[in-house]
C-alpha positions in Angstrom: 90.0 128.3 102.5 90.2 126.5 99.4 88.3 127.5 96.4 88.1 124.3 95.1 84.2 122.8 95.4 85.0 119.8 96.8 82.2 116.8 95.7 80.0 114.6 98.4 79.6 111.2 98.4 75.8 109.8 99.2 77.0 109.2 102.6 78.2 112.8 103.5 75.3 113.8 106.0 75.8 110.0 107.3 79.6 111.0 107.9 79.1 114.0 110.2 76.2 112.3 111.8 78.8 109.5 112.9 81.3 112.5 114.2 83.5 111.7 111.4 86.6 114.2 110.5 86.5 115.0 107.1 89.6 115.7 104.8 89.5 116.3 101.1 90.7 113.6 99.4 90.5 113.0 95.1 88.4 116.1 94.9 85.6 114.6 97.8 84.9 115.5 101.3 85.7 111.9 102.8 85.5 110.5 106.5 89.5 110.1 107.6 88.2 108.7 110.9 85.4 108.0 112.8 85.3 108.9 117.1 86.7 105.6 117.5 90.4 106.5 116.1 92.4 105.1 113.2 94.5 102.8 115.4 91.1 101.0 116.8 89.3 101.2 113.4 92.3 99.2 112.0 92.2 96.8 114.0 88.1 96.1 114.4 88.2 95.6 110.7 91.0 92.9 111.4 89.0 91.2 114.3 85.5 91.8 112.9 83.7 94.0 110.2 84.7 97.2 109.1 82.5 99.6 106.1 84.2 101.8 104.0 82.0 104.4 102.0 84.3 104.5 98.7 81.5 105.6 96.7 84.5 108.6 95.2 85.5 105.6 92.9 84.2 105.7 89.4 82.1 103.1 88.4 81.6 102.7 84.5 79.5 100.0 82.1 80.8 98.8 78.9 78.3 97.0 77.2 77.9 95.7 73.6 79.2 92.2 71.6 82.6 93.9 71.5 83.5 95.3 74.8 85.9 92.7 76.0 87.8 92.6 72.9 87.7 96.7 73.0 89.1 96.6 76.5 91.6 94.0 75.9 93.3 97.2 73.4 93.5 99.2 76.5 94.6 96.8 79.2 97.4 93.6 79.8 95.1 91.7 81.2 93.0 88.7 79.7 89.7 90.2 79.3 87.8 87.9 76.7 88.2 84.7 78.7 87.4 86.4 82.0 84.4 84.3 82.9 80.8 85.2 84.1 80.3 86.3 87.4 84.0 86.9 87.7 86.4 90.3 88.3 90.1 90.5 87.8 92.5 93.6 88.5 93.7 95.3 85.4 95.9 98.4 84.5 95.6 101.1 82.0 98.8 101.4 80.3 100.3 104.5 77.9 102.8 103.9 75.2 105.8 104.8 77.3 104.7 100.9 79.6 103.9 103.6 82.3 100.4 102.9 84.4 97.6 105.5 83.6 95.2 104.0 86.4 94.7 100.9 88.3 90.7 99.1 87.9 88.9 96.5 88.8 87.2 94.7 85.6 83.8 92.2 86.1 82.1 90.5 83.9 78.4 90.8 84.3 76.8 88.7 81.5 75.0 90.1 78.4 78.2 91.2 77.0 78.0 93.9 80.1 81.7 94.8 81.9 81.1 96.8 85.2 84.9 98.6 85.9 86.0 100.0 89.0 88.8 103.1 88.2 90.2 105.6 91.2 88.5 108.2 92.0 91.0 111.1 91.1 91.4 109.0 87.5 87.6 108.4 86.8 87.4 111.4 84.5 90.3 111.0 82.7 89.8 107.4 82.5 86.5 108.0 81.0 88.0 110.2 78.5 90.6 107.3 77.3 88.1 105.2 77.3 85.9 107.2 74.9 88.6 108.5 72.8 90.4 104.8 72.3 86.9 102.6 72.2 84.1 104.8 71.1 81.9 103.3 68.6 83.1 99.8 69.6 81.1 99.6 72.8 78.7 101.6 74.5 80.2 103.4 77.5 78.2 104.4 80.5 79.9 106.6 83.7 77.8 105.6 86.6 79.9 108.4 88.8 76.6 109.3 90.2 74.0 107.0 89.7 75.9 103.9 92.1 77.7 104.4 95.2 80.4 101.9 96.5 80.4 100.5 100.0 83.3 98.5 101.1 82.4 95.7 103.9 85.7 94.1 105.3 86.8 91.4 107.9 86.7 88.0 108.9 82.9 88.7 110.3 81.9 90.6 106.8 81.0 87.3 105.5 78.8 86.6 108.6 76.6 89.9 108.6 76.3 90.3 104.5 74.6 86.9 104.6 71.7 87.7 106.9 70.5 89.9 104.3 71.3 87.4 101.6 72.5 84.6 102.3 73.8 83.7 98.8 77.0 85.8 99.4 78.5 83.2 101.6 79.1 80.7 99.1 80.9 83.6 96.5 84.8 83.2 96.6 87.3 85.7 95.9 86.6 88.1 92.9 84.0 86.5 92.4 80.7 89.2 90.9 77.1 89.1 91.5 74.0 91.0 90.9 72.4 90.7 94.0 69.4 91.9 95.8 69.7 93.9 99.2 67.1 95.6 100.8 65.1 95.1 97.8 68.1 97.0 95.9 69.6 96.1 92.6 73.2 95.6 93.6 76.5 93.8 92.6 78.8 92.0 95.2 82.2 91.2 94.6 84.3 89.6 97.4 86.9 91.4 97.4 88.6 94.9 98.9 91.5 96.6 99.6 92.3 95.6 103.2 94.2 91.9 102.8 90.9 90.7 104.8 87.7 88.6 103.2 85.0 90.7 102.6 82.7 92.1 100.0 82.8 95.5 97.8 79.1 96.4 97.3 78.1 98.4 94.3 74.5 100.4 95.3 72.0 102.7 93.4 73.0 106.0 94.7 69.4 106.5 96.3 69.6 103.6 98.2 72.9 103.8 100.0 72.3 105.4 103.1 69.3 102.8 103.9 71.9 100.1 103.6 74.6 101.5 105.6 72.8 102.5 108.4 71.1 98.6 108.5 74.9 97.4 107.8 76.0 99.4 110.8 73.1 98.2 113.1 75.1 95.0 113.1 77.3 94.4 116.2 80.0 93.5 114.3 79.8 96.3 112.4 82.2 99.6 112.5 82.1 102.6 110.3 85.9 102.8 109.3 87.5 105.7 107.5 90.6 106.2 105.0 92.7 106.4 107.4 92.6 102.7 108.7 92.0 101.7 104.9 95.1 103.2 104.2 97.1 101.1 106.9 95.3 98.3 106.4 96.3 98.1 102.2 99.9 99.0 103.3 100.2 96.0 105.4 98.4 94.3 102.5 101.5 95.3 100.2 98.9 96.9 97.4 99.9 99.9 95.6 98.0 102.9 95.9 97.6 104.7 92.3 99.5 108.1 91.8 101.7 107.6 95.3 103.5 104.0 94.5 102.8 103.9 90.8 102.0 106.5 87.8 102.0 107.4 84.0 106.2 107.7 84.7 106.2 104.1 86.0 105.5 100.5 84.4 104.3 97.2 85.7 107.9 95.5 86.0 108.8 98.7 87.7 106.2 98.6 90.2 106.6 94.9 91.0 103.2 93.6 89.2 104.2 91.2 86.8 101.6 89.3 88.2 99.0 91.5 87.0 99.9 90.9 83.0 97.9 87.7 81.9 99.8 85.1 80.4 98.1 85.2 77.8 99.1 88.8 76.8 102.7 88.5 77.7 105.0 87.7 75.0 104.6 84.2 74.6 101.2 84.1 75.3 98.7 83.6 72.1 97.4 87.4 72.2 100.6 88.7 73.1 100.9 92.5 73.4 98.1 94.3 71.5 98.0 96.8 74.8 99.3 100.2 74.5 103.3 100.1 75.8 103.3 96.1 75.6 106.6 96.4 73.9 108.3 98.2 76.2 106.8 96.2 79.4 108.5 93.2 77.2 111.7 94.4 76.5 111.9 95.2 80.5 110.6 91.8 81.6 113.2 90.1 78.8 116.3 92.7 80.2 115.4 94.0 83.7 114.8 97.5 85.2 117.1 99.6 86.7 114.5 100.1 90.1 111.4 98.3 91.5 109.0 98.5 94.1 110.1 96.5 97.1 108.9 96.2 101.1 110.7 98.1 103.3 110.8 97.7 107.4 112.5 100.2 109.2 114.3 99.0 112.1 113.4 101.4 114.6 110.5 103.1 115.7 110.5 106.1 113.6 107.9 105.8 111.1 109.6 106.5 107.2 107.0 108.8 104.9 106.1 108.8 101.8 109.2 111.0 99.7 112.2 110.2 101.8 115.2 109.3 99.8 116.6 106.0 100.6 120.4 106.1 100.9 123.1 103.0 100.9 125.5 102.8 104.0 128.0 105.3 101.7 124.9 107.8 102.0 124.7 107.3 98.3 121.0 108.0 97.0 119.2 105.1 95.7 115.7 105.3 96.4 112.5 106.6 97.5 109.8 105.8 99.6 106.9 106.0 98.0 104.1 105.1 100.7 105.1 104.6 104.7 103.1 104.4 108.0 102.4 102.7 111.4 101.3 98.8 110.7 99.1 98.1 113.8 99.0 94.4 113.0 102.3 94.4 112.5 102.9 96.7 115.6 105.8 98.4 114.0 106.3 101.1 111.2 106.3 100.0 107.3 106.9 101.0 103.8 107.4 100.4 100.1 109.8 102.4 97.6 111.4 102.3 94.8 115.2 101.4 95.0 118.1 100.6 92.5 117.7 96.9 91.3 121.3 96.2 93.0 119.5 96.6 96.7 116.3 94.6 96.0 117.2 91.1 97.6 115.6 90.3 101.0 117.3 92.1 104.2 119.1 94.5 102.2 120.2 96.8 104.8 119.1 100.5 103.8 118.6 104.2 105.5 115.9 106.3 105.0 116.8 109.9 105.7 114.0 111.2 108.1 114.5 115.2 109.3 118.2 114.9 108.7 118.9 111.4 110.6 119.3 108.3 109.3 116.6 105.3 109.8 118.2 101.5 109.3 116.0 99.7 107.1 115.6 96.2 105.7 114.1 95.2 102.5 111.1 92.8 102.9 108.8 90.8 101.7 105.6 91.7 101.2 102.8 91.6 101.7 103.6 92.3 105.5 100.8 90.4 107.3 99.5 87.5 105.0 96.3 87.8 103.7 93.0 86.3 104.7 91.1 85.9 101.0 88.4 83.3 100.7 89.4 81.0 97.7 86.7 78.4 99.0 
């Protein structure tokens, strides 16, 4: 038995209540799976609603006339301009380019900024944060004052907006303060899945009383990290410390995308982000590796850590997450390969127990996403 206290969300006794199996997970005791099973959780959140309790994430408030310019020191990512009512994904970076921590970023109004970090980041996040911004902006964890609900699915929409109907006209990241149950909350539409749906920030207190009336919805399902985990896999979205790190940058890990234009190097506040000359120098000359899809072309499913060999057997890769897509009804990955085998199809193995497993390098993400852009 470990001696490590593991932390409860708000929803723990909820959890076992529900049958759940708990695993520890970044520090928490957290819900892998409900009685219903991971395959069948997957795909109710496809076909209807699923709710996530992913109330381990940290939660923090910048506030102050300067907080968007402070951020903007820490981050690639256009933070000044970032409108009202509006949330964009954002990376911390080190001076090396690598990725400290993935985050969502919202702008509340009142020069207020409500970011979402991972959960086995929050504390050191909070630490680079205070060390890099301090006296600049006020900085406020919420780690346990808010919990974080995750409602996901092409029926999400449907069931958030009998309890306020406002949500249904919100499009993707966009940020609300909104009333539920009488509770001060924030909505964003957005999540982790590739489906619609709505990430529900909610005074700690309060969170049980609104799961339990989410899940008296019959489109509603409590789903656990397992299905989450399939269902951002089939998404394509990186999961912080498996398919990037501190040792890897944005180029590297295929999220060019992520860098504003206005912060790259011909943007007009170019750089000004810790690492932004190295992330430049590798967007101007190329990496030597970068994440890319992978789709093994047999049933065995291909783990996270198998090396990835060319048809000499030469090592050129790794996978860095892998699983079962029950959407896609076959097994799926990402890794990390030499640039040389990036293109589309490039036949690949991934050596599983010894053997040899034929992939294909693929697209991603591998079942198209369903956001609401309105």
């Amino acid at each position: 038995m470990s001696e490590v206290q593991l932390h409860k969300t708000p929803l723990h006794a909820l959890h076992l209540e529900l049958g759940a199996r708990m695993v520890p997970f970044a520090g928490y005791d957290m819900p892998v799976q409900y009685p219903l099973g991971v395959l069948k959780e997957h795909q109710h959140t496809r076909a209807q609603a699923g709710l996530f309790d992913v109330s381990h994430m940290g939660q923090i408030r910048l506030s102050g006339s300067a907080a968007a310019q402070a951020l903007e020191t820490l981050v690639p990512v256009d933070i000044i301009d970032l409108p009202v009512g509006m949330q964009r994904y954002a990376m911390f970076t080190n001076d090396a380019g690598g990725i400290l921590d993935d985050l969502m970023v919202a702008n509340l109004g009142n020069d207020e900024l409500l970011l979402v970090v991972n959960a086995a980041c929050k504390e050191q996040d909070l630490a680079h944060l205070r060390q890099h911004l301090e006296g600049q902006c006020e900085i406020q964890p919420l780690f346990t004052e808010r919990a974080l609900l995750a409602l996901q699915g092409p029926a999400a929409v449907t069931v958030l907006a009998r309890l306020t109907p406002e949500v249904a006209s919100m499009t993707f990241m966009q940020f609300r303060a909104v009333k539920l149950l009488g509770l001060d909350c924030y909505v964003s539409r957005s999540g982790y899945t590739g489906e619609d749906g709505y990430e529900i920030s909610v005074p700690a207190e309060g969170a049980e009383l609104l799961t339990r009336r989410l899940l008296q919805e019959p489109e509603v399902q409590a789903i656990g990290l397992g299905a989450r985990d399939s269902l951002r896999l089939e998404a394509g979205l990186c999961l912080y410390g498996h398919d990037m790190d501190s040792t890897t940058t944005p180029i590297e890990a295929s999220l060019l995308w992520a860098i504003s234009k206005v912060r790259r190097a011909d943007g007009e506040r170019a750089g000004g982000f810790p690492g932004a000359e190295q992330i430049f120098a590798q967007q101007h000359q190329g990496v030597a590796r970068k994440r890319v899809g992978l789709l093994p072309q047999e049933r065995t499913p291909v783990r996270e850590g198998a090396e990835i060999v060319d048809a000499s057997g030469k090592v050129v890769g790794k996978v860095c997450s892998g699983g079962f897509g029950p959407t896609l009804g076959a097994p799926l990955a990402m890794g990390y390969v030499d640039l040389a085998h990036t293109a589309l199809d490039t036949p690949l193995n991934a050596v599983v127990r010894g053997k040899n497993v034929p992939l294909k390098v693929s697209k991603m993400p591998f079942v198209a996403p369903r956001y609401y852009r309105g």
